[in-house]
Backbone as CSV, one residue per row, in Angstrom:
resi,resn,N_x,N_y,N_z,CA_x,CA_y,CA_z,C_x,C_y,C_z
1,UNK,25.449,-68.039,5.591,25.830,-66.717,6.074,25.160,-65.665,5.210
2,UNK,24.378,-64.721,5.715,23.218,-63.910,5.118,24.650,-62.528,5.054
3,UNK,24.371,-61.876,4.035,25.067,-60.324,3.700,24.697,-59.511,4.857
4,UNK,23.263,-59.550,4.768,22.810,-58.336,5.935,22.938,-58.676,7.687
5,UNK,23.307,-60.234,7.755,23.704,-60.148,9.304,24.811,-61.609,9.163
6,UNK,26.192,-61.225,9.246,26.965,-62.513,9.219,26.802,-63.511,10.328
7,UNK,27.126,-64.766,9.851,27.273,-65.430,11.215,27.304,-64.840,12.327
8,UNK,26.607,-65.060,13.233,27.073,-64.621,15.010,27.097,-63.410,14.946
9,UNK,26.572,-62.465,14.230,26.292,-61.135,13.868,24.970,-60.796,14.558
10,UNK,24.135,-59.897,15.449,22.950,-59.639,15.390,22.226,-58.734,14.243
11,UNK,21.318,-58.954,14.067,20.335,-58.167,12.750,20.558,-56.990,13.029
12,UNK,21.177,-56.299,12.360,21.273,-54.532,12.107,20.089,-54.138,12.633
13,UNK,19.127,-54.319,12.836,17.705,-53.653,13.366,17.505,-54.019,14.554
14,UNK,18.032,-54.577,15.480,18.611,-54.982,16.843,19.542,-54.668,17.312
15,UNK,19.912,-53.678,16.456,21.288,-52.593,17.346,20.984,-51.330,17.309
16,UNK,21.621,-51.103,18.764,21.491,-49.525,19.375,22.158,-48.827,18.340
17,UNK,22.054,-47.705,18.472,23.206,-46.841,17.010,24.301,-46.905,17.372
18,UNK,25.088,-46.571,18.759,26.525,-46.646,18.714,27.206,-48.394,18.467
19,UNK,26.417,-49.589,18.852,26.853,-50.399,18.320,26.693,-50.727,16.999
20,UNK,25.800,-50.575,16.190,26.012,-50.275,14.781,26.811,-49.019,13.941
21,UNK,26.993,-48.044,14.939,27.898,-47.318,14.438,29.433,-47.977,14.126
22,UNK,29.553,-48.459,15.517,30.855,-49.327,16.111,31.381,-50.292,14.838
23,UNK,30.074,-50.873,14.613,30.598,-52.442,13.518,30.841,-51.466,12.043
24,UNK,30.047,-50.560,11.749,30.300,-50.093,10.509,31.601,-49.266,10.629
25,UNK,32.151,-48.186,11.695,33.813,-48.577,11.565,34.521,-49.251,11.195
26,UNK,34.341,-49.915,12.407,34.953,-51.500,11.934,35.685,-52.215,10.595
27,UNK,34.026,-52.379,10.233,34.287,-52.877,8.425,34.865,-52.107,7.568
28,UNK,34.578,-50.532,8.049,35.314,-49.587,7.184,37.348,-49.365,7.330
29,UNK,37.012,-49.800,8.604,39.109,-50.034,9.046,39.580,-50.994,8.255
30,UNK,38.642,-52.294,8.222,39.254,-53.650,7.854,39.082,-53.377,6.071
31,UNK,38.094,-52.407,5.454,38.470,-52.480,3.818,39.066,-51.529,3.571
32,UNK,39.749,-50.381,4.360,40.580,-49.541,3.966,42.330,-50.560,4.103
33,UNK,41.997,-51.335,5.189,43.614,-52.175,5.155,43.527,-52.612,3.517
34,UNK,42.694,-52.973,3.158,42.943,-53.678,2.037,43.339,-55.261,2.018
35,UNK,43.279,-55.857,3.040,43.787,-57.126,3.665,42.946,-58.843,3.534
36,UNK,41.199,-58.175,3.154,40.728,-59.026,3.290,40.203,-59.095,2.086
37,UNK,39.751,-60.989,1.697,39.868,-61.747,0.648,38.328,-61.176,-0.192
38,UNK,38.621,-60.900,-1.472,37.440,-60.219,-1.936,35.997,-60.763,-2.227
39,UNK,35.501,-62.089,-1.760,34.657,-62.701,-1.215,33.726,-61.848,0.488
40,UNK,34.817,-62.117,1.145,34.291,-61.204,2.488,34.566,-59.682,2.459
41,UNK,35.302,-58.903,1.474,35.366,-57.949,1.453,33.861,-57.437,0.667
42,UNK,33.076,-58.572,0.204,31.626,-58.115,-0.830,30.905,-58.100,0.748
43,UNK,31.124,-59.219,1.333,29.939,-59.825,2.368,30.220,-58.637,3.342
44,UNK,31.331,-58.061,3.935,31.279,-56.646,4.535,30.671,-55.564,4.401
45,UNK,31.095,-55.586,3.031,30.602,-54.299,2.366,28.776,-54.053,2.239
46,UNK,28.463,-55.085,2.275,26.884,-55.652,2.446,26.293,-55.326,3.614
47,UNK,27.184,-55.631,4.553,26.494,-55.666,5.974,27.180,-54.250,6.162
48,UNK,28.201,-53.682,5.751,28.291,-51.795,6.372,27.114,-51.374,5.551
49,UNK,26.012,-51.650,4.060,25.575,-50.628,3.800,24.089,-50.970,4.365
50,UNK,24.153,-52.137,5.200,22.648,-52.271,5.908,22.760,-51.540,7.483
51,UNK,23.597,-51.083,7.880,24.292,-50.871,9.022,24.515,-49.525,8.908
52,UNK,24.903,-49.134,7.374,24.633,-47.365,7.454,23.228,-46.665,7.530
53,UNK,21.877,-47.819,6.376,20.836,-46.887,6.646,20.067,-46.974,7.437
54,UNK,20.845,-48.059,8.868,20.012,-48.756,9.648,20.226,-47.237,10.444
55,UNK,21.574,-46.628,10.337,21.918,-45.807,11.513,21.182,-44.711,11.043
56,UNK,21.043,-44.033,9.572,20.882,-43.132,9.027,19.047,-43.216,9.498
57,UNK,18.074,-44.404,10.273,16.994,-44.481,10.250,16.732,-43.798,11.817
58,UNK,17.726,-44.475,12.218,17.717,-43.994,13.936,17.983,-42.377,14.292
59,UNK,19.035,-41.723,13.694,19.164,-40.577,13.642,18.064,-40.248,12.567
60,UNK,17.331,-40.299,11.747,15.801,-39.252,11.763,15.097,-39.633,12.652
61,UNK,15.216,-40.561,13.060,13.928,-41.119,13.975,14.109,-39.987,15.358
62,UNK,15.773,-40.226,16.025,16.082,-39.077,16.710,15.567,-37.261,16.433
63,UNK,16.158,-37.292,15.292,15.601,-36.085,14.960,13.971,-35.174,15.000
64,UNK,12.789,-36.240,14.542,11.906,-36.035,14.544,11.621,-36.233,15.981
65,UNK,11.614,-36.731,16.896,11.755,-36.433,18.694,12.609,-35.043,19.342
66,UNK,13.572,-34.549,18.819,13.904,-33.031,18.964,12.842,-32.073,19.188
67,UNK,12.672,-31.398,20.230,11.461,-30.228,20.406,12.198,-29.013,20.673
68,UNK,12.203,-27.831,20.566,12.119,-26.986,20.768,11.168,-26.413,21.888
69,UNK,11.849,-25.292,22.871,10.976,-24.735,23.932,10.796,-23.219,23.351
70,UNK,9.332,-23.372,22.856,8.833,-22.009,22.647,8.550,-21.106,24.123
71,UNK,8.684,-19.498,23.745,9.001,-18.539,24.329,7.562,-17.709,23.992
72,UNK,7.225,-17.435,25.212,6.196,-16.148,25.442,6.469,-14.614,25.473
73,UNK,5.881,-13.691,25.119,6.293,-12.431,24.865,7.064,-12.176,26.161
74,UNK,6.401,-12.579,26.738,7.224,-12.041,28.944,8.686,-13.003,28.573
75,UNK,9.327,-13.754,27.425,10.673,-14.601,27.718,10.330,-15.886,28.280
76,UNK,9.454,-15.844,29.303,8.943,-17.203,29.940,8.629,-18.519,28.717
77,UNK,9.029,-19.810,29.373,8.842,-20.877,28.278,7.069,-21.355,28.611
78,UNK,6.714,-20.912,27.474,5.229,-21.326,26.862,4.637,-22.806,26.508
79,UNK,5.933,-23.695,25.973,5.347,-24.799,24.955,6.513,-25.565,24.729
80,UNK,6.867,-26.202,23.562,7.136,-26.757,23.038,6.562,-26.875,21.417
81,UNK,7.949,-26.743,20.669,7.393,-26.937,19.269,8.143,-27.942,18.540
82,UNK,8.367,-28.309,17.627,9.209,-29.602,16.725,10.394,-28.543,16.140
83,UNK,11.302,-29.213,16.173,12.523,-28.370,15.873,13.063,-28.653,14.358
84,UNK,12.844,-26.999,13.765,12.964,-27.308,12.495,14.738,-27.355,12.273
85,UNK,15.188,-28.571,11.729,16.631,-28.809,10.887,17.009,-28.533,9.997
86,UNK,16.317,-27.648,9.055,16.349,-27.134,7.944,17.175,-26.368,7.975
């Protein structure tokens, strides 16, 4: 059983974001109970932090696809530009 994808788990890089969003809930419900044995509470904790920057990759990736519709002096839409997040 690998940290970054448990048993019967798919590879964090084979999930859409809301299902990797979904599982990293998840793990975060089940170590706030406090319930589980601190062996799988490591092996969780492993797979939420491959699962956070998996998500944290998808949302820039999203981000940098964001455009902006540039405007011509007449108001009319001209273009398209990259939308600054800053």
């Amino acid at each position: 059983m690998s940290a970054s994808s448990p048993e019967g788990a798919p590879a964090a890089g084979d999930l859409p974001f809301e299902k990797a969003l979904e599982q990293l809930e998840e793990i975060v419900r089940r170590l706030e109970r406090g319930d589980v044995p601190l062996d799988e509470s490591v092996a969780i904790y492993e797979r939420g932090e491959v699962l956070k920057k998996h998500c944290e990759a998808l949302l820039k990736r999203a981000e940098a696809r964001i455009q902006r519709i540039t405007l011509g002096s007449d108001g009319r839409p001209e273009g398209v530009a990259p939308l600054d997040m800053s």
